[in-house]
C-alpha positions in Angstrom: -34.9 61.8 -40.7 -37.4 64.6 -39.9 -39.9 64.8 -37.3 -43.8 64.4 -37.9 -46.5 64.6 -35.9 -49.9 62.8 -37.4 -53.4 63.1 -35.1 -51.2 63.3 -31.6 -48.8 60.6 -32.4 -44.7 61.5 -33.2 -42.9 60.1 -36.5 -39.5 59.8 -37.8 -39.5 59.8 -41.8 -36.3 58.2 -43.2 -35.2 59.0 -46.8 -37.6 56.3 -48.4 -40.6 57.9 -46.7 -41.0 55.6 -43.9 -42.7 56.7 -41.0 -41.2 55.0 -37.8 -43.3 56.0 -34.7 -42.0 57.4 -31.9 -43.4 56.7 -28.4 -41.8 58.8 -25.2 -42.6 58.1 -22.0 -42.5 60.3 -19.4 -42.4 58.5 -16.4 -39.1 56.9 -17.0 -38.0 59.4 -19.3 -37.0 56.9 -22.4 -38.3 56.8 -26.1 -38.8 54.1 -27.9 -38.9 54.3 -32.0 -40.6 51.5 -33.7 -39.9 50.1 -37.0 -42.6 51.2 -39.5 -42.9 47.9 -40.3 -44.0 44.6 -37.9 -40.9 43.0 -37.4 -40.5 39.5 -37.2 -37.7 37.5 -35.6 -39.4 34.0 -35.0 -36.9 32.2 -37.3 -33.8 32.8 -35.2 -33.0 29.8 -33.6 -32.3 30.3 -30.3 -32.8 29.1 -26.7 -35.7 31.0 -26.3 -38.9 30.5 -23.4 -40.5 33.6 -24.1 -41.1 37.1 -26.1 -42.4 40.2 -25.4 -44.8 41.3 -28.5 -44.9 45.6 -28.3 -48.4 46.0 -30.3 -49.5 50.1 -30.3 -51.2 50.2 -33.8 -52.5 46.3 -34.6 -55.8 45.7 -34.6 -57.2 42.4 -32.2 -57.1 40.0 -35.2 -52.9 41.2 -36.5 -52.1 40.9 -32.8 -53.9 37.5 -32.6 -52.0 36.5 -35.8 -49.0 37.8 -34.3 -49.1 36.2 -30.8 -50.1 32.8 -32.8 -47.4 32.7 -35.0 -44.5 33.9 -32.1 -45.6 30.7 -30.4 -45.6 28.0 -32.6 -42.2 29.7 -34.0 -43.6 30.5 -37.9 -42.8 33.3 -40.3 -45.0 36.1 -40.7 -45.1 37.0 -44.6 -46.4 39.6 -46.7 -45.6 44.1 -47.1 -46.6 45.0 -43.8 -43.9 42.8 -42.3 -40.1 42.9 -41.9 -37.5 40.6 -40.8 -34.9 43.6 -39.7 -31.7 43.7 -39.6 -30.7 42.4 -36.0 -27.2 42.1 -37.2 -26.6 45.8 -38.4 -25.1 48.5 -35.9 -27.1 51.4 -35.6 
């Protein structure tokens, strides 16, 4: 992966030219890399009462979307999204 930087904002690029974006913080000292992709992981069944929905690039109607479809537990389809790999060590 290489390091990009595009208007003030930090970006891994894998090999398939992905650009996953990285946000430090420098409070806490931690960074978090986000998939380049919104991920969606409503249809694991689990015991779950609530989820935490990180939005940094979504516009007020994809986070609406999003927030809508986390609670009523449906799948978000289509290019921009992803199901991940939960599974897979990294």
């Amino acid at each position: 992966m290489r390091c990009k930087t595009l208007s003030n904002k930090y970006y891994l690029r894998d090999r398939l030219g992905f650009n996953f974006r990285v946000l430090p913080d420098n409070i806490q000292t931690v960074t978090t890399i986000f998939n380049s992709k919104i991920t969606c992981i409503t249809d694991i069944k689990t015991n779950i009462n609530s989820f935490r929905i990180d939005c940094i690039d979504e516009s007020i109607d994809e986070i609406n979307s999003i927030a809508k479809a986390t609670f009523f537990g449906e799948s978000l389809e289509g290019r921009q999204y992803t199901r991940g790999n939960l599974y897979r060590d990294v």
